[in-house]
PyMOL Python script that loads the backbone (N, CA, C, O; Angstrom):
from pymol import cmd

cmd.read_pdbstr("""\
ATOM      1  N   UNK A   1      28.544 125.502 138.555  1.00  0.00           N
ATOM      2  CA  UNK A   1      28.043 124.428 137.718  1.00  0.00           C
ATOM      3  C   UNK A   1      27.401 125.008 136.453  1.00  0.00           C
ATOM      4  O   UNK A   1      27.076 124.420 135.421  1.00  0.00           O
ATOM      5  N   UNK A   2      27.313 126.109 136.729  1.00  0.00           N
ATOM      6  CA  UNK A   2      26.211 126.842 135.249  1.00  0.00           C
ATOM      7  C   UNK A   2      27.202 127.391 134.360  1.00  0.00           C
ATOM      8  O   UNK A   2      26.986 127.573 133.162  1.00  0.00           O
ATOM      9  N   UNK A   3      28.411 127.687 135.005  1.00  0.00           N
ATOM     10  CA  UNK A   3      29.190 128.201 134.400  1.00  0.00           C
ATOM     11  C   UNK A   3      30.023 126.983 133.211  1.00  0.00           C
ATOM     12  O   UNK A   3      30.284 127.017 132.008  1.00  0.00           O
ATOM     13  N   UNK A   4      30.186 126.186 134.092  1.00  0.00           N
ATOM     14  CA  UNK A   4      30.922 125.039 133.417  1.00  0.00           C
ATOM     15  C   UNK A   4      30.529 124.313 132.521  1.00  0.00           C
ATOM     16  O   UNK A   4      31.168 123.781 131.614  1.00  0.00           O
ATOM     17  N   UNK A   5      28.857 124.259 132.897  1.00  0.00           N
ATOM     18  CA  UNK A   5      27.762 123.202 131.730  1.00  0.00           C
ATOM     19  C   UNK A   5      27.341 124.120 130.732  1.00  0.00           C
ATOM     20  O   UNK A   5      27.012 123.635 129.649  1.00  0.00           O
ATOM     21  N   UNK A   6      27.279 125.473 130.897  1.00  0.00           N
ATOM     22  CA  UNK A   6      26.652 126.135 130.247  1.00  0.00           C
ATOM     23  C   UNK A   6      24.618 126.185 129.909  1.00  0.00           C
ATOM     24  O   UNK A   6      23.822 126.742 129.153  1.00  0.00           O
ATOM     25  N   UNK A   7      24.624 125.318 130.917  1.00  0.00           N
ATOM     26  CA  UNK A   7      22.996 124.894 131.183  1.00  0.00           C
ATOM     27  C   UNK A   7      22.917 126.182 132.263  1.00  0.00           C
ATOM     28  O   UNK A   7      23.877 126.632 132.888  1.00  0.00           O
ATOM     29  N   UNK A   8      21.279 126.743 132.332  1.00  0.00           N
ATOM     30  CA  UNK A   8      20.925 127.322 133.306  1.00  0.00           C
ATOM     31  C   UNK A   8      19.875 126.585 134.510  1.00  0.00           C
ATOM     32  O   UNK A   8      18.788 126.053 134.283  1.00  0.00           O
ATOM     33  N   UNK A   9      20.414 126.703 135.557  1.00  0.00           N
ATOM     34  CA  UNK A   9      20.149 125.898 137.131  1.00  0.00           C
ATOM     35  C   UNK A   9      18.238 126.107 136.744  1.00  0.00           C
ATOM     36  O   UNK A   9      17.750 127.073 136.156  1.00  0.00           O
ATOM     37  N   UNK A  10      17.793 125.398 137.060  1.00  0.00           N
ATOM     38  CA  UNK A  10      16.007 125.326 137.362  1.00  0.00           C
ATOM     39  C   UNK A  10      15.720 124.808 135.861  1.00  0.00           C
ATOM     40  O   UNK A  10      14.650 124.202 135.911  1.00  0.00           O
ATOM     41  N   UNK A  11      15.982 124.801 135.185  1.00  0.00           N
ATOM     42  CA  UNK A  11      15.439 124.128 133.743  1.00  0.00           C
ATOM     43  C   UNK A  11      16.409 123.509 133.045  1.00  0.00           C
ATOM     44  O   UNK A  11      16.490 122.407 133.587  1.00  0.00           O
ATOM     45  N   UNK A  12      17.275 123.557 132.080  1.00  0.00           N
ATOM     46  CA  UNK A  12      18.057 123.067 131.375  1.00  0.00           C
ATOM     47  C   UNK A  12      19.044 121.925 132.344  1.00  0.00           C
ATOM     48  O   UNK A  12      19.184 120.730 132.084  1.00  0.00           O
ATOM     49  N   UNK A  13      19.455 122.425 133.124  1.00  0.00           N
ATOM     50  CA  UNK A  13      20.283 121.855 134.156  1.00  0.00           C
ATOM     51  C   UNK A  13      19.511 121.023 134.911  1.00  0.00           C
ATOM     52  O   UNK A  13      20.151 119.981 135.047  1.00  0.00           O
ATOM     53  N   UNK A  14      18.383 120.945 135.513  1.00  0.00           N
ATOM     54  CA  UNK A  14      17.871 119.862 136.427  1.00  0.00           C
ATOM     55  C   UNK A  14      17.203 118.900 134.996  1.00  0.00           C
ATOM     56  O   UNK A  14      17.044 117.706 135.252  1.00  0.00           O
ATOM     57  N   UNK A  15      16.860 119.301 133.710  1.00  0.00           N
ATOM     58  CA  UNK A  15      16.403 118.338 133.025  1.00  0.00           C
ATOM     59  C   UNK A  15      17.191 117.174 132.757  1.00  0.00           C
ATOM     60  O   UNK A  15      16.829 115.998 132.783  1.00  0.00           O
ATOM     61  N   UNK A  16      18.620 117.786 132.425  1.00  0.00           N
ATOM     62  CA  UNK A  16      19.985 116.863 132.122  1.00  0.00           C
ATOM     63  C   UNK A  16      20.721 115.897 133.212  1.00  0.00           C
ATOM     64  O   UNK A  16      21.529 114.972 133.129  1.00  0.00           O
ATOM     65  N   UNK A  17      20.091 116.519 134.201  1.00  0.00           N
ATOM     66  CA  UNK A  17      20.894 115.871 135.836  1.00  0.00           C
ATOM     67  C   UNK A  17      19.310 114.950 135.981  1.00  0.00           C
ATOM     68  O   UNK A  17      19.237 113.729 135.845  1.00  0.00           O
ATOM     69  N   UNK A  18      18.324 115.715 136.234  1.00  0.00           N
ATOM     70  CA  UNK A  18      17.645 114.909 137.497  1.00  0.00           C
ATOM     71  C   UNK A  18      16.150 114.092 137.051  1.00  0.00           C
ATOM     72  O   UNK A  18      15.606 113.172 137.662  1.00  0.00           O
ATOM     73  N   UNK A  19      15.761 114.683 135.937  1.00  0.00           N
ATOM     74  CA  UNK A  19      14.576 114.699 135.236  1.00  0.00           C
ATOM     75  C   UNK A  19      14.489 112.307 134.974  1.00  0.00           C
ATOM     76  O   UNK A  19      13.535 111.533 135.047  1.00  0.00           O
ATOM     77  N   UNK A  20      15.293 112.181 134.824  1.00  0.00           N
ATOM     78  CA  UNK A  20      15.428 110.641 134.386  1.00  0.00           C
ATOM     79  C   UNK A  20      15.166 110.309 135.305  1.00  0.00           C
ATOM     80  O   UNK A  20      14.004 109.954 135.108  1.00  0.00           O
ATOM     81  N   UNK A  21      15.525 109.987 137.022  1.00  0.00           N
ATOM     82  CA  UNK A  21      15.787 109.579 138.269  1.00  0.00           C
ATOM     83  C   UNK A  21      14.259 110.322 138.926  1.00  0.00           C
ATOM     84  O   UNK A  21      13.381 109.527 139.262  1.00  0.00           O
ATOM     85  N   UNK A  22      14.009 111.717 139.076  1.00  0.00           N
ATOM     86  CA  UNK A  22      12.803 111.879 139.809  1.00  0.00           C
ATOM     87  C   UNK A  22      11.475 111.704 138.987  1.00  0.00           C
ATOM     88  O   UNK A  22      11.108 112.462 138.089  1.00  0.00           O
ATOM     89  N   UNK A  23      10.798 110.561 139.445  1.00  0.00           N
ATOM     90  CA  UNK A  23       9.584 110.738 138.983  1.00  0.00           C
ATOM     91  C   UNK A  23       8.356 110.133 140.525  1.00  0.00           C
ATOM     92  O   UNK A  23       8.602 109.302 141.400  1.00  0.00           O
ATOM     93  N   UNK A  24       7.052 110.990 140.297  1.00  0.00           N
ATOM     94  CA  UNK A  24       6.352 110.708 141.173  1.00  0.00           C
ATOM     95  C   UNK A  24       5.672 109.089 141.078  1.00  0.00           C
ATOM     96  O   UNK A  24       4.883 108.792 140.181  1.00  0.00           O
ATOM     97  N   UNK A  25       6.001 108.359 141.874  1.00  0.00           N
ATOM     98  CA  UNK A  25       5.161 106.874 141.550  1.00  0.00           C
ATOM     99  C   UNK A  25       4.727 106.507 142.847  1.00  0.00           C
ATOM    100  O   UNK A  25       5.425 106.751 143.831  1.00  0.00           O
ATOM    101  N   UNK A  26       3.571 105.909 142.931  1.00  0.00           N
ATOM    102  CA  UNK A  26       2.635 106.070 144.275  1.00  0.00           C
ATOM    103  C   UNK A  26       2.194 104.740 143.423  1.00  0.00           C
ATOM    104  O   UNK A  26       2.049 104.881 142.209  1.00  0.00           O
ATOM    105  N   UNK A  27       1.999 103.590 143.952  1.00  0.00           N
ATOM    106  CA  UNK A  27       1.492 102.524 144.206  1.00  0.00           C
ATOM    107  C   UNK A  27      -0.343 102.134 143.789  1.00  0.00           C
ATOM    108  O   UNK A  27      -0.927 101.383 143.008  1.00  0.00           O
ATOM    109  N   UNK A  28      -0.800 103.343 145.038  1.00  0.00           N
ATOM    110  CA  UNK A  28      -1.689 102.866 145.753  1.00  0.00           C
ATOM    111  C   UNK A  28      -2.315 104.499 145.467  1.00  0.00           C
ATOM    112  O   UNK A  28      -2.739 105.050 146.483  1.00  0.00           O
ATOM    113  N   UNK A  29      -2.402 105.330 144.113  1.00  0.00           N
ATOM    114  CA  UNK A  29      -3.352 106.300 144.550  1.00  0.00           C
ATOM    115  C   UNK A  29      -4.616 106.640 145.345  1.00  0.00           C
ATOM    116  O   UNK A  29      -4.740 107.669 146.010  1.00  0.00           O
ATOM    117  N   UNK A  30      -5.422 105.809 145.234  1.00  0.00           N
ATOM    118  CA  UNK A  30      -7.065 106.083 145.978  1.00  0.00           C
ATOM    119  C   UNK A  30      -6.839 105.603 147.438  1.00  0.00           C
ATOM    120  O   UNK A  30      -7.773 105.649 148.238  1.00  0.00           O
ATOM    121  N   UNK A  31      -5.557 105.120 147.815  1.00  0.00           N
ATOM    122  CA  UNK A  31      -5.636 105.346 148.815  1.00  0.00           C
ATOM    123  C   UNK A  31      -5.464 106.411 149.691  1.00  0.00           C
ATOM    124  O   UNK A  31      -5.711 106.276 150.889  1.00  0.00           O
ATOM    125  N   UNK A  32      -5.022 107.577 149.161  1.00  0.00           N
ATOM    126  CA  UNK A  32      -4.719 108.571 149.598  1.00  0.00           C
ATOM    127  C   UNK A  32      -6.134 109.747 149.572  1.00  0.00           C
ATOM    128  O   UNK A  32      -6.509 110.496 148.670  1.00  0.00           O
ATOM    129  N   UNK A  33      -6.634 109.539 150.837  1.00  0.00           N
ATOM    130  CA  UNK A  33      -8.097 110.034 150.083  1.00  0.00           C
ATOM    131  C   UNK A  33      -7.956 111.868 151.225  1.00  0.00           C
ATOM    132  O   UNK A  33      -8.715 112.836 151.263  1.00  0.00           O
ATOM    133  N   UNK A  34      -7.091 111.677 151.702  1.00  0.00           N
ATOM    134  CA  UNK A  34      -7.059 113.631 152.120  1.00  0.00           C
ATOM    135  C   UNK A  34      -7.031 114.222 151.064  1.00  0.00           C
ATOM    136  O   UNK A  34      -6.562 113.807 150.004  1.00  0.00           O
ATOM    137  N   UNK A  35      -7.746 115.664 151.367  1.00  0.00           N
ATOM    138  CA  UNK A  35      -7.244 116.466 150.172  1.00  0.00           C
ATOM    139  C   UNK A  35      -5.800 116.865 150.419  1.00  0.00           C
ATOM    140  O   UNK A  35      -5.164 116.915 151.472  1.00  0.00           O
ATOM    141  N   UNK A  36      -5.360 117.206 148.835  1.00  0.00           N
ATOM    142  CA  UNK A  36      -4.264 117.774 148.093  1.00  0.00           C
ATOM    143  C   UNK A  36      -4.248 118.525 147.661  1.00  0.00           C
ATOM    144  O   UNK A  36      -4.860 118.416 146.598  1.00  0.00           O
ATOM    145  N   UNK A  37      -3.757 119.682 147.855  1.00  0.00           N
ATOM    146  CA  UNK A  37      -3.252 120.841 146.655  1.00  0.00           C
ATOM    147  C   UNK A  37      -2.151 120.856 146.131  1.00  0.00           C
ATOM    148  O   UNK A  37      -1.111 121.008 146.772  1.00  0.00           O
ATOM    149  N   UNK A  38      -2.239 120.638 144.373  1.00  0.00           N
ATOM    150  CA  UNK A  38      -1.603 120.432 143.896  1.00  0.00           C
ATOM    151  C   UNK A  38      -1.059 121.557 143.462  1.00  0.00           C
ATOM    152  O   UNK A  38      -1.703 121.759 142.432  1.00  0.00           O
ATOM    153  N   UNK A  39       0.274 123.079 143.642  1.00  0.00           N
ATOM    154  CA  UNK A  39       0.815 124.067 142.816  1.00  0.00           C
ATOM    155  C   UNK A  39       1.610 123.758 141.629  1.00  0.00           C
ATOM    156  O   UNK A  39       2.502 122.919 141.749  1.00  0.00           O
ATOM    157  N   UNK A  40       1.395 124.360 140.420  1.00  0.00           N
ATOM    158  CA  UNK A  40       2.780 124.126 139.650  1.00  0.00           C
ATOM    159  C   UNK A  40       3.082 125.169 139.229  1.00  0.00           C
ATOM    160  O   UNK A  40       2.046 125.821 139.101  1.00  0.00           O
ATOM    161  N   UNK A  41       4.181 125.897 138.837  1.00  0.00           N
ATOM    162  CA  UNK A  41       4.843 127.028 137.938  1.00  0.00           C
ATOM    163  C   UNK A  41       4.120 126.461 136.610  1.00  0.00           C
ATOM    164  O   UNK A  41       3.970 125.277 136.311  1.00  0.00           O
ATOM    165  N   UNK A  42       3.704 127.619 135.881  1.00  0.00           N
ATOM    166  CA  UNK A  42       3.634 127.449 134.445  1.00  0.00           C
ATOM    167  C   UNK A  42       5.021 126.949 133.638  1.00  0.00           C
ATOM    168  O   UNK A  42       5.141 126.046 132.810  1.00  0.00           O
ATOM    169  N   UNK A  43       6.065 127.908 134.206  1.00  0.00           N
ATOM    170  CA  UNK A  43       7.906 127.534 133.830  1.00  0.00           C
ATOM    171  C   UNK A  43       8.695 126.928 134.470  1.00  0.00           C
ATOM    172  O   UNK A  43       9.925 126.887 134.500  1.00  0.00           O
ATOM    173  N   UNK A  44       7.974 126.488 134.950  1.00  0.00           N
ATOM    174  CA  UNK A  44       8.820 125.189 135.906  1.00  0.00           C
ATOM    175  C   UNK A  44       9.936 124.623 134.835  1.00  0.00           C
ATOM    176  O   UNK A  44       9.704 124.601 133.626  1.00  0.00           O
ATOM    177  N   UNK A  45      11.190 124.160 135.422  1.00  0.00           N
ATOM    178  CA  UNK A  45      11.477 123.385 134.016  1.00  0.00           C
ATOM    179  C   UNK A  45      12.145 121.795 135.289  1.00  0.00           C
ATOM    180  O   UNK A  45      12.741 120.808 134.856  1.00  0.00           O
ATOM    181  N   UNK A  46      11.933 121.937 136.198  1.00  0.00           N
ATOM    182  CA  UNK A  46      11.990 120.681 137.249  1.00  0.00           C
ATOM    183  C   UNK A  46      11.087 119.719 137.027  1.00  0.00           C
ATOM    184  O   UNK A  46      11.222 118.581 136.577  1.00  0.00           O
ATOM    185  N   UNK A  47       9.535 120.704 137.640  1.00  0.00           N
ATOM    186  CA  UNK A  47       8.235 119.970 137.909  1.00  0.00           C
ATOM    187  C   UNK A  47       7.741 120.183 136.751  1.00  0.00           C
ATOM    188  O   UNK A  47       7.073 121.214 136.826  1.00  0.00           O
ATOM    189  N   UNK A  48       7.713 119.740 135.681  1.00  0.00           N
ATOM    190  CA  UNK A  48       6.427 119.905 134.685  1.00  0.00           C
ATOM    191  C   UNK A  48       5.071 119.671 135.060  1.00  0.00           C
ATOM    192  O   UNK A  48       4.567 118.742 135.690  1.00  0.00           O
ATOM    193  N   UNK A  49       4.485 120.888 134.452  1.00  0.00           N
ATOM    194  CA  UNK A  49       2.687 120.763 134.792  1.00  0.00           C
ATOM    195  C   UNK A  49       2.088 119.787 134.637  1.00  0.00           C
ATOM    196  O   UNK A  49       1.166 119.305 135.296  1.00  0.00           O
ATOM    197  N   UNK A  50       2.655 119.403 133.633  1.00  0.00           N
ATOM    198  CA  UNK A  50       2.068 118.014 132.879  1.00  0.00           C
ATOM    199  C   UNK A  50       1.506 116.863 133.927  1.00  0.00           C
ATOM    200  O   UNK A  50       0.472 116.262 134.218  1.00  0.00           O
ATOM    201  N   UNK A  51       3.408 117.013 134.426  1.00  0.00           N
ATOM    202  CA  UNK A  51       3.248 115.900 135.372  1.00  0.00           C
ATOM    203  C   UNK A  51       2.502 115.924 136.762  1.00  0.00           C
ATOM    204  O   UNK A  51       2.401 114.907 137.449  1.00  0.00           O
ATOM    205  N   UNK A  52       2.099 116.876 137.051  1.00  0.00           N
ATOM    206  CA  UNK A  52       1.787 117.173 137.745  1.00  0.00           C
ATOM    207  C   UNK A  52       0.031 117.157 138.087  1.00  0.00           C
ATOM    208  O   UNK A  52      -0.703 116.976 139.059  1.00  0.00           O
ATOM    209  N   UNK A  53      -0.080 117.442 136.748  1.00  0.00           N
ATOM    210  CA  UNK A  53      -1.690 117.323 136.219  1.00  0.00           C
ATOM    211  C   UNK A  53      -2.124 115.821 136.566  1.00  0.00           C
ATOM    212  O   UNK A  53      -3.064 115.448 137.267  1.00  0.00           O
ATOM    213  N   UNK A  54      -1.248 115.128 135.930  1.00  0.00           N
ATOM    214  CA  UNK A  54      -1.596 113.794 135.838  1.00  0.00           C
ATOM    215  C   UNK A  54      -1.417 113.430 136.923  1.00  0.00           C
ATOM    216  O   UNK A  54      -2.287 112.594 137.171  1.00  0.00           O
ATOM    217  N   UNK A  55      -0.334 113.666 138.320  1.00  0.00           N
ATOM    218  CA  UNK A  55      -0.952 113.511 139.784  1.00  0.00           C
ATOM    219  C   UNK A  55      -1.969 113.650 140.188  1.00  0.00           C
ATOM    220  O   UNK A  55      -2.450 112.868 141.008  1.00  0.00           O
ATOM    221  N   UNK A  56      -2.526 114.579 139.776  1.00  0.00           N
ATOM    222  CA  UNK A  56      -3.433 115.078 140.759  1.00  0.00           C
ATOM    223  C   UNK A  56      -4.931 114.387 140.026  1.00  0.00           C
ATOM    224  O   UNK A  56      -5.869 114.142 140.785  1.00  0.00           O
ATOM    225  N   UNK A  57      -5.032 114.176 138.906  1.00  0.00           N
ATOM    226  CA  UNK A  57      -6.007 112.986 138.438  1.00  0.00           C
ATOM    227  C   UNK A  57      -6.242 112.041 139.041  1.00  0.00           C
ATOM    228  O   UNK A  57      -7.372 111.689 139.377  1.00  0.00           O
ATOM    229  N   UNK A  58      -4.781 111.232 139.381  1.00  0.00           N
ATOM    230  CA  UNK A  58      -4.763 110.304 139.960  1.00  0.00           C
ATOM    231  C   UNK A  58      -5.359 109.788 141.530  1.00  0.00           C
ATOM    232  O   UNK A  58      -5.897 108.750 141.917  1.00  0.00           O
ATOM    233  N   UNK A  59      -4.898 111.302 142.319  1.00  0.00           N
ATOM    234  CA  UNK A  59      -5.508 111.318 143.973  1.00  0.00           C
ATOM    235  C   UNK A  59      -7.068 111.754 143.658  1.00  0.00           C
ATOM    236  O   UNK A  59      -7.485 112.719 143.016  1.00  0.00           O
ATOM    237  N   UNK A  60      -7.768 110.722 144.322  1.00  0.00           N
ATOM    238  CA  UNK A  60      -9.301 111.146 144.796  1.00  0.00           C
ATOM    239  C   UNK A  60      -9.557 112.422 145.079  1.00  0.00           C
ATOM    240  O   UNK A  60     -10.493 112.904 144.441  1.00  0.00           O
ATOM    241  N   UNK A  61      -8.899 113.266 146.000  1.00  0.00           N
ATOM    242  CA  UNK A  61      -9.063 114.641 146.009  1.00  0.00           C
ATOM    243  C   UNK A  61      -7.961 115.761 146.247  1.00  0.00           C
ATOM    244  O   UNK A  61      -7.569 116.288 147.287  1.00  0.00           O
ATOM    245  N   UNK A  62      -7.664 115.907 145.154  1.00  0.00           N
ATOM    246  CA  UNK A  62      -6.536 116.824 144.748  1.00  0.00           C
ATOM    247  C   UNK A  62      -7.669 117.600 143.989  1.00  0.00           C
ATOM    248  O   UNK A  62      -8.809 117.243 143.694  1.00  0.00           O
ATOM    249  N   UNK A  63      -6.913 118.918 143.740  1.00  0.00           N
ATOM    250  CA  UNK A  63      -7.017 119.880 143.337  1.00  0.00           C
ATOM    251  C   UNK A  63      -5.895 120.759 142.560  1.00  0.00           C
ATOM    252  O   UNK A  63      -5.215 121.443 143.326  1.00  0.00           O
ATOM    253  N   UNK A  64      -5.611 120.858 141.340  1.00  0.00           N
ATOM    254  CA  UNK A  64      -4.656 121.896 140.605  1.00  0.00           C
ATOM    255  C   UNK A  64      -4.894 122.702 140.757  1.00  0.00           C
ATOM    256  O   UNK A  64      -6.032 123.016 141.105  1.00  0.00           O
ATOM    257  N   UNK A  65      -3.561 123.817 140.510  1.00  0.00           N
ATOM    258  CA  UNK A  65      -3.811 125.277 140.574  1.00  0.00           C
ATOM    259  C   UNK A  65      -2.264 125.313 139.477  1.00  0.00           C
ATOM    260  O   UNK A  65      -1.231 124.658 139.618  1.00  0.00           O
ATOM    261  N   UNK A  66      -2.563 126.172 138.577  1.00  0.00           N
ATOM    262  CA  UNK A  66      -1.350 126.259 137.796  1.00  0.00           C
ATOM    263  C   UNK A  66      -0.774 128.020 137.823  1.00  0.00           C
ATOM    264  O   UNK A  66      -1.465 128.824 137.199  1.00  0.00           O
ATOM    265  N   UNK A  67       0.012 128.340 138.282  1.00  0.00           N
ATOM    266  CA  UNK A  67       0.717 130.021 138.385  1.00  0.00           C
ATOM    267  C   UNK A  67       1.244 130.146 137.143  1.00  0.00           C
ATOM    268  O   UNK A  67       2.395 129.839 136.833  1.00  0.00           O
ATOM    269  N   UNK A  68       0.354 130.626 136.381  1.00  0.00           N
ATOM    270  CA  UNK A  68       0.859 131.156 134.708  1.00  0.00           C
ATOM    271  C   UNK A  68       2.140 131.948 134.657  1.00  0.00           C
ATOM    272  O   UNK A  68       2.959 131.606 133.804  1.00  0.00           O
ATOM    273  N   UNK A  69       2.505 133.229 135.664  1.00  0.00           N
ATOM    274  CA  UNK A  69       3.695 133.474 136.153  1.00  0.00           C
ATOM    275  C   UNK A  69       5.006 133.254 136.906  1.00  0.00           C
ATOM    276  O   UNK A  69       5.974 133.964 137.179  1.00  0.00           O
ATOM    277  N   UNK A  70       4.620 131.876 137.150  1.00  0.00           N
ATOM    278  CA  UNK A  70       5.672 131.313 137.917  1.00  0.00           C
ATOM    279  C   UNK A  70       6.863 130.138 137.600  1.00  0.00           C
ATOM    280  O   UNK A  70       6.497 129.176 136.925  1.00  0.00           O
ATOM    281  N   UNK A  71       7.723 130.167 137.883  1.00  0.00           N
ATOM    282  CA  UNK A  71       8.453 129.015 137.340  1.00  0.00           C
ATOM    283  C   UNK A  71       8.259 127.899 138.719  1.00  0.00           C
ATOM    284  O   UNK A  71       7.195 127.365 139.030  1.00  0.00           O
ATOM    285  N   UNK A  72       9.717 127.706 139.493  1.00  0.00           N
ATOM    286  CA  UNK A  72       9.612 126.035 140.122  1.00  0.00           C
ATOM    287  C   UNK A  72       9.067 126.789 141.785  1.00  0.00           C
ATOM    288  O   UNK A  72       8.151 126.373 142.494  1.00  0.00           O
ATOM    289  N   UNK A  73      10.167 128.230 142.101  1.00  0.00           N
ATOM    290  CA  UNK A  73       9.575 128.351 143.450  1.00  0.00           C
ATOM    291  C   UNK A  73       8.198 129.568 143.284  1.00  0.00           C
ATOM    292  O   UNK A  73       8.481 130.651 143.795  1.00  0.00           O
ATOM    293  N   UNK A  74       7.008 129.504 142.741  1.00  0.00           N
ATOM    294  CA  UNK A  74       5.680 129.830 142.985  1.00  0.00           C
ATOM    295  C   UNK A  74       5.392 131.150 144.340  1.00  0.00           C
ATOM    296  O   UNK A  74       5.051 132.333 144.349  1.00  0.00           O
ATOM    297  N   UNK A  75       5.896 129.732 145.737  1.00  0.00           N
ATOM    298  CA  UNK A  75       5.674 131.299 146.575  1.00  0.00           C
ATOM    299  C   UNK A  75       6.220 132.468 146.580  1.00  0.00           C
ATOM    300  O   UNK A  75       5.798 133.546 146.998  1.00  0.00           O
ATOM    301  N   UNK A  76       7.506 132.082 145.922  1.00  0.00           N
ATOM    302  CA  UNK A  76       8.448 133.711 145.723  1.00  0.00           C
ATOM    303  C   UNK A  76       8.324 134.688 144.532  1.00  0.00           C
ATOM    304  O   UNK A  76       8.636 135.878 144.580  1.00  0.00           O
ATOM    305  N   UNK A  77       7.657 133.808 143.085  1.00  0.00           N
ATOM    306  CA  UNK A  77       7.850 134.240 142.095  1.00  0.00           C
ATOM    307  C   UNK A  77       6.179 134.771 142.134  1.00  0.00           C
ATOM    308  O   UNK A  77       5.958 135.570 141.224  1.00  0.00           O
ATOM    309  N   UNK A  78       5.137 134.520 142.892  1.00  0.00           N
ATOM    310  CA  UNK A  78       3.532 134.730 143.039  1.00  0.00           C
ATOM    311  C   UNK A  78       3.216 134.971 144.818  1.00  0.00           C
ATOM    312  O   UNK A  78       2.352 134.295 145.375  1.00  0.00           O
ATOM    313  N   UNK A  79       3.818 135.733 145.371  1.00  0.00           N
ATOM    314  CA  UNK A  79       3.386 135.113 146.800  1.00  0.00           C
ATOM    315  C   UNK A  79       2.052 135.755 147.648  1.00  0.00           C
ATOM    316  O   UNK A  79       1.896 135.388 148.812  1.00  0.00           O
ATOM    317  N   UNK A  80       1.216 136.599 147.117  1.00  0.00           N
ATOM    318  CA  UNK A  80       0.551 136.767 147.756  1.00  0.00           C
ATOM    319  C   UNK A  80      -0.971 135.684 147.153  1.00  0.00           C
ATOM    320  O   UNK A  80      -1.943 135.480 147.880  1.00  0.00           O
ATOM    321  N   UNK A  81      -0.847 135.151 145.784  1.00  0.00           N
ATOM    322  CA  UNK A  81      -1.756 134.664 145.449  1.00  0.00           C
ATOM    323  C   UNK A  81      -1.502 133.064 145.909  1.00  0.00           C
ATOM    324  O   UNK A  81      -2.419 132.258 146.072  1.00  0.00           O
ATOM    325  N   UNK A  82      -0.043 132.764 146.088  1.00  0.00           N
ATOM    326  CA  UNK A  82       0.542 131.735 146.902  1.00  0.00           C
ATOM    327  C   UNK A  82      -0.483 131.367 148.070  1.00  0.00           C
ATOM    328  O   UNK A  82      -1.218 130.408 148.308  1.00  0.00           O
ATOM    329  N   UNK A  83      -0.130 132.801 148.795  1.00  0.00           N
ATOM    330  CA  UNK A  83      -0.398 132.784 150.309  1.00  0.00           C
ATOM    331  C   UNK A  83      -1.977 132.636 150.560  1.00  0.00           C
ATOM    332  O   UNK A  83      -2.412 132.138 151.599  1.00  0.00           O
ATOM    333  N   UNK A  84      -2.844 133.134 149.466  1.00  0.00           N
ATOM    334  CA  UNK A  84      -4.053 133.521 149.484  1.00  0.00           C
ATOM    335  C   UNK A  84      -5.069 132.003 149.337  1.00  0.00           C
ATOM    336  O   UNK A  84      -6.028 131.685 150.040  1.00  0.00           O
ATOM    337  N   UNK A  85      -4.416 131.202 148.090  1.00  0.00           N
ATOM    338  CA  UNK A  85      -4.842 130.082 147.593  1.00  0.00           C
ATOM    339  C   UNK A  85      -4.138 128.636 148.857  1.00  0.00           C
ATOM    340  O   UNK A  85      -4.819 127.610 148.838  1.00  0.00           O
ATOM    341  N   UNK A  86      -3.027 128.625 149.723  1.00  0.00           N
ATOM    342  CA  UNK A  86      -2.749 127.956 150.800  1.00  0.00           C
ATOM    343  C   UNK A  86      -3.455 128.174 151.655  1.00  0.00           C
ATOM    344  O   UNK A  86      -3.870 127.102 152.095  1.00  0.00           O
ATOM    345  N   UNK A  87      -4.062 129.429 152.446  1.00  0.00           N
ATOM    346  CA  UNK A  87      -4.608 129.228 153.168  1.00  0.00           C
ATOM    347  C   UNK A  87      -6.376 129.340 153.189  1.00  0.00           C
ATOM    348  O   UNK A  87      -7.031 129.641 154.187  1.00  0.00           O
ATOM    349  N   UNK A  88      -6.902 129.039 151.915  1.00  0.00           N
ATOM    350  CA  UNK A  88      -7.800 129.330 151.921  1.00  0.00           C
ATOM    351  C   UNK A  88      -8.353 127.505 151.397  1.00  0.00           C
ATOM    352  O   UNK A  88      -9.511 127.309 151.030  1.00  0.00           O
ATOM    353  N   UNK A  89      -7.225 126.260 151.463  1.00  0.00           N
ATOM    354  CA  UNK A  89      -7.367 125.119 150.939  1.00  0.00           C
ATOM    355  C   UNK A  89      -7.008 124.819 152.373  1.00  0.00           C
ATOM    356  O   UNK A  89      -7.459 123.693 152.580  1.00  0.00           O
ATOM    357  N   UNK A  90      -6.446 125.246 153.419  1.00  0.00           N
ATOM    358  CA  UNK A  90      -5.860 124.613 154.671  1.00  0.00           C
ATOM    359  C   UNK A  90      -7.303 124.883 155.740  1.00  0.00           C
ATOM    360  O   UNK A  90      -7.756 124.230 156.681  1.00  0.00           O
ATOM    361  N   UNK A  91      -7.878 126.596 154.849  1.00  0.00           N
ATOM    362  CA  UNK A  91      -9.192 126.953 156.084  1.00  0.00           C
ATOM    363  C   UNK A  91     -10.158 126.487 155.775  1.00  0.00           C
ATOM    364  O   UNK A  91     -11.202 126.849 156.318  1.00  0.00           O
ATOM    365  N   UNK A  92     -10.149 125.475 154.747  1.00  0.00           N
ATOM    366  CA  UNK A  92     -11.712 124.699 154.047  1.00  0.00           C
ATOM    367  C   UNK A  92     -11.917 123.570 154.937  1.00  0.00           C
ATOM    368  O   UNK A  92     -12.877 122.818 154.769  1.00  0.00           O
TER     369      UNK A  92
END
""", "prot")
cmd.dss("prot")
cmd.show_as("cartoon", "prot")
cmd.util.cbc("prot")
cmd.orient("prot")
């Protein structure tokens, strides 16, 4: 498919395919009152931070964390600070 579109897969390519169709819409934010951790890649080109930011505004208790080095998959492209910041929001 990358070959053919000439788009590259994780950014250019999911913006043109999927970016119109996925968006997060929740109804009923404050009802969701567990905490959340919210990850994003800084280079995401799927999940924008943006959008992501503005989730996590939205939930009563969320929490951002943004991986300045990371694009969409975080635990692979950051994984020990991944691993460090999951379980230290799961052992709270």
């Amino acid at each position: 498919m990358e070959k053919a579109s000439g788009l590259r897969y994780g950014g250019e390519l999911d913006a043109a395919t999927f970016r119109p169709f996925l968006q997060y819409r929740f109804a009923a934010h404050q009802r969701l009152t567990m905490p959340v951790l919210v990850i994003a890649g800084r280079h995401d080109g799927g999940a924008a931070s943006e959008g992501l930011r503005d989730l996590t505004r939205l939930l009563p208790n969320a929490r951002f964390l943004e991986y300045e080095g990371s694009g969409h998959f975080v635990y692979l492209d950051e994984p020990e600070r991944f691993a460090r910041d999951v379980t230290a929001f799961l052992t709270k």
